[in-house]
C-alpha positions in Angstrom: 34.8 5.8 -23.1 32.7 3.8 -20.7 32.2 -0.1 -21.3 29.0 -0.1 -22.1 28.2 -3.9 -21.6 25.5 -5.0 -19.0 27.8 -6.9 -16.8 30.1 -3.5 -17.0 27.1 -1.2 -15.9 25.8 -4.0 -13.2 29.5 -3.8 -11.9 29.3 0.3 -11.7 25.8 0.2 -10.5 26.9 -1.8 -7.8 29.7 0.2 -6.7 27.6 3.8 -7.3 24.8 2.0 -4.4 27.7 0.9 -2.3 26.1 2.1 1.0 23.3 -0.5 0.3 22.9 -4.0 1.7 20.7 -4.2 -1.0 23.5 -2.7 -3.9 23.5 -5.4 -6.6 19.9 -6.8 -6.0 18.1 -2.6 -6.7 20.9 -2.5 -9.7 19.8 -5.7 -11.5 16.0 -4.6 -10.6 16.4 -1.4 -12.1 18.5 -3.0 -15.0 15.8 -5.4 -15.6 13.4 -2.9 -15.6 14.6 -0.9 -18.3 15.6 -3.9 -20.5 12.3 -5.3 -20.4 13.9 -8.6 -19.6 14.1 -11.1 -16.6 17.0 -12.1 -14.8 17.2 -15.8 -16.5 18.2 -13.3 -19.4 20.5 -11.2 -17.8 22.1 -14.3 -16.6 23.1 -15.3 -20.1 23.3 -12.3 -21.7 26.6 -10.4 -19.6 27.7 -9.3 -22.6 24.6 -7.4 -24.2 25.3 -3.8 -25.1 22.7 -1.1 -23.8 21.7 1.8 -26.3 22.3 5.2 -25.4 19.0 5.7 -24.3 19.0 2.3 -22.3 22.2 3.6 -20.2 21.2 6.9 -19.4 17.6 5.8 -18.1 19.4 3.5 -15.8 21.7 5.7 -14.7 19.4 8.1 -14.0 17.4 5.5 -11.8 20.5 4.1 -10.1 20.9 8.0 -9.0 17.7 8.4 -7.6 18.1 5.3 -5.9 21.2 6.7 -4.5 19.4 9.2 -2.9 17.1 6.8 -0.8 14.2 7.0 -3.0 12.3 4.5 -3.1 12.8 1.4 -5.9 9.1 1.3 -6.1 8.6 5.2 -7.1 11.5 4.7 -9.2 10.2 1.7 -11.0 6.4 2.9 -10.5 4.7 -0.3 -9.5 4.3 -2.8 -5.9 3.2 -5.7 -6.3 -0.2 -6.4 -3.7 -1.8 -10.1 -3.4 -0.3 -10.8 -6.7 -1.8 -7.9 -8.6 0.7 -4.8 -9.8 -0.3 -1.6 -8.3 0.6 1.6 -9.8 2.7 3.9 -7.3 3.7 7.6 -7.8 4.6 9.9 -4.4 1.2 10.8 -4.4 0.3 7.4 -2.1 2.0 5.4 0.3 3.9 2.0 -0.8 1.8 -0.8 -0.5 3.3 -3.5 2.5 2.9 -7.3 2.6 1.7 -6.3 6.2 -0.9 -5.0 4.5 -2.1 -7.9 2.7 -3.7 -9.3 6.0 -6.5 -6.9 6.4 -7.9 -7.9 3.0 -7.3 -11.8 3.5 -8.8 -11.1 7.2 -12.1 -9.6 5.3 -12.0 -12.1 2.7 -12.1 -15.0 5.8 -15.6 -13.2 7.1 -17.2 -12.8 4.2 -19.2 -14.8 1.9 -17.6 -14.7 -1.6 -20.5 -13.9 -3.3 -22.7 -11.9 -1.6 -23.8 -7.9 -3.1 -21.4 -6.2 -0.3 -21.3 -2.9 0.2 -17.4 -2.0 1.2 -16.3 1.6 2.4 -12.2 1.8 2.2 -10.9 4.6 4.2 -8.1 6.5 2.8 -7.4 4.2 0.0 -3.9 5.5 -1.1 -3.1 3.8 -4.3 -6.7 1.9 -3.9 -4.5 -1.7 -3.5 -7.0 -2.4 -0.3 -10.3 -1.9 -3.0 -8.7 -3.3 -6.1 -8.0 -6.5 -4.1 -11.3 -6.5 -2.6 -13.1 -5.9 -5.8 -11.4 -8.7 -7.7 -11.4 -10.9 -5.3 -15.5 -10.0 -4.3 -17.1 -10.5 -7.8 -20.5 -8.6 -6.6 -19.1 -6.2 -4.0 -19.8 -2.6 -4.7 -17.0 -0.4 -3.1 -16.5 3.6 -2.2 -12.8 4.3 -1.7 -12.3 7.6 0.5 -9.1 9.6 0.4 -8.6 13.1 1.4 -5.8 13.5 -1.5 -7.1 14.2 -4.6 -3.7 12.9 -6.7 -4.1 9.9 -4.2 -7.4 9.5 -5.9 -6.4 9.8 -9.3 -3.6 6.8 -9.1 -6.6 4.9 -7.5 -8.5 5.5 -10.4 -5.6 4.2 -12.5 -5.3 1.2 -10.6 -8.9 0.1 -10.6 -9.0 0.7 -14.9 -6.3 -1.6 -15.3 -7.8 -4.7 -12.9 -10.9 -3.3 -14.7 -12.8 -3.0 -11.7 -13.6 0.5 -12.1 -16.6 0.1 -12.6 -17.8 -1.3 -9.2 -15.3 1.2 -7.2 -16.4 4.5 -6.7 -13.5 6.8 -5.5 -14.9 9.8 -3.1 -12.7 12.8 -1.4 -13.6 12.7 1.8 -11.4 13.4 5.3 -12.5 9.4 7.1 -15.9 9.2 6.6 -17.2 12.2 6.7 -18.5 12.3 2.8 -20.4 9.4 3.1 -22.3 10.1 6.4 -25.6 8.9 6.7 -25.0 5.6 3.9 -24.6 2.0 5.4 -21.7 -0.6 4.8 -21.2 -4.9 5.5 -17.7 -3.8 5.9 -15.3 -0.7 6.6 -11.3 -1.6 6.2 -8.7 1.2 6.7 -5.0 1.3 6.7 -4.9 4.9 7.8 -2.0 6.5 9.6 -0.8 5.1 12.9 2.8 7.1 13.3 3.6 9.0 16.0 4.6 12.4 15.2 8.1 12.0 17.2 9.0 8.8 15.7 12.2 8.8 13.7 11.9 6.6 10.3 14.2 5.4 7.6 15.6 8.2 4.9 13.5 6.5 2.1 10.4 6.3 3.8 11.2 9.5 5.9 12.1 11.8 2.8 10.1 10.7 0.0 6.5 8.8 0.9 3.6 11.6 1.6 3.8 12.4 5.3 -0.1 12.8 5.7 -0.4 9.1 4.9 2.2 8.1 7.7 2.0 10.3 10.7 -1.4 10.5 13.0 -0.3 13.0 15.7 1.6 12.8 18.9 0.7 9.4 19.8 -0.2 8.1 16.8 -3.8 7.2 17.5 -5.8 9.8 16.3 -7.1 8.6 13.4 -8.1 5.7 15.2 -10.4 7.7 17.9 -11.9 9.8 15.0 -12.6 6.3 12.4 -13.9 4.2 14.7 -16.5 5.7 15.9 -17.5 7.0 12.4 -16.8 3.6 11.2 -19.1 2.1 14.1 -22.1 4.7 12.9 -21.7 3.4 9.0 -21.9 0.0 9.6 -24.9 -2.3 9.1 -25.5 -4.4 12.4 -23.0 -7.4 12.7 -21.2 -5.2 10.3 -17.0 -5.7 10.0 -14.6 -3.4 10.6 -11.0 -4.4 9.5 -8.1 -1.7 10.6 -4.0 -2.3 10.0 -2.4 -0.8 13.5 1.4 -0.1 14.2 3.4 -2.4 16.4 2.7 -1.8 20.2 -1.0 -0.5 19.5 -2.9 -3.7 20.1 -3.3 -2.4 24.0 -4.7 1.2 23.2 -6.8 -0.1 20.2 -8.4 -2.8 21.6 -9.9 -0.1 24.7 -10.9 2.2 21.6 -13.1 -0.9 20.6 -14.5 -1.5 24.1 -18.2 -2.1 23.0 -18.0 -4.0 20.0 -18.2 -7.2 19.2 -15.6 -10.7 17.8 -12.7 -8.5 18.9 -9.8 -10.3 17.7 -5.8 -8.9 16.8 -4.4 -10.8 13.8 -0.3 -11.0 13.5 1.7 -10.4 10.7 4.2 -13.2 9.9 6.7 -11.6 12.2 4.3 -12.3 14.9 3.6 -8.6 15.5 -0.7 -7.5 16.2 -1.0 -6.2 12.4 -4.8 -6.1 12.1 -7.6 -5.5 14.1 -11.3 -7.1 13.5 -14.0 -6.1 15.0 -18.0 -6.6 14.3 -20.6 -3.9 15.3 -23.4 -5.3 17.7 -26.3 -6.1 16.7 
């Protein structure tokens, strides 16, 4: 019979995610998470037996993790500017790189001004939720073309309890909104070429329409920015994540507007363009 002591199943966590450079960080995560507990307790606490229930749960996620999937489908939650975002494989992980398009909107912006915000494929709605609670008086319209995409959006908005000033729309860009006007469009949409080879765990289990763009990987680009140019108010924002190497070949697809600036991530890599419609 197994030992069925934490420090026992930490020890054949460990051993089962061997191929991991990550191994006893995702087994303590995963512990944690079906404990309930932090690691201050799990530090003291070596000895602690796990119910039945407790040790097949985490064996269950330390298999799944095994298999590359994600930790944050596994656990269902990213953290995103500090707030906890639902995740299922329905939307893509939310990134830290990600972070800087809403702090580069939040920069331009007066904090409390009535803006009207259009996110573009909103995924797990982290972009509007942060925008919302950070924007007391901003109405928002969240696009996605995925309906389940939409429905953990929704989630996600009920539990910052900004529902009620997000309005989530199915719509392919912009297309469902035509004709209405915006202070600000902000987008990470997909930037991947269609060749490019990426990790199993990003590769295998995040939905493929939210990470490849077509065989150079700007075509969403050439079909949002103009539709984003025709939405927006005069002086209008437009705030877009790109991919690494893109700054060239986005910067001529904004020829024609105006403030064109390219903001870095903290690796120093062009993560974010801004751009402001003329007048």
């Amino acid at each position: 019979m197994e030992d069925g002591r934490v420090r026992e199943h930490l020890k054949r966590a460990t051993k089962r995610l061997g191929g991991s450079p990550t191994a006893r960080r995702d087994a303590e995560l995963l512990l944690l998470r079906v404990l309930g507990q932090d690691r201050a307790w799990l530090l003291t606490h070596p000895a602690a037996e796990l119910t039945p229930e407790q040790a097949k749960q985490f064996d269950d996620w330390v298999e799944r993790r095994a298999r590359h999937e994600p930790m944050q489908y596994i656990a269902g939650e990213q953290e995103f500017l500090g707030l906890a975002m639902r995740v299922t494989r329905a939307v893509l992980i939310p990134r830290p790189e990600t972070e800087h398009v809403v702090e580069a909107l939040l920069e331009r912006v007066p904090k409390d001004a009535p803006l009207r915000i259009c996110d573009v494929g909103t995924g797990s709605g982290a972009i509007a939720v942060a925008l919302a609670h950070a924007l007391p008086r901003a109405q928002l319209k969240a696009l996605d073309i995925s309906p389940r995409a939409l429905e953990v959006a929704r989630q996600n908005a009920e539990f910052h309890g900004v529902a009620d000033r997000i309005r989530l729309i199915e719509s392919d860009l912009l297309s469902a909104v035509r004709g209405e006007s915006f202070d600000a469009v902000v987008s990470n949409p997909p930037y991947i070429a269609d060749s490019e080879i990426l990790e199993p765990q990003v590769r295998d289990y995040e939905p493929q329409a939210a990470l490849y763009a077509g065989p150079t990987g700007l075509e969403v680009y050439r079909r949002l920015i103009p539709e984003a140019h025709e939405a927006l108010i005069p002086a209008g924002w437009l705030l877009l994540e790109i991919g690494q190497g893109q700054r060239k070949a986005v910067a001529e697809l904004l020829a024609g507007w105006n403030d064109v600036e390219f903001i870095d991530d903290l690796q120093g890599i062009p993560r974010v363009a801004s751009a402001r419609r003329r007048v």
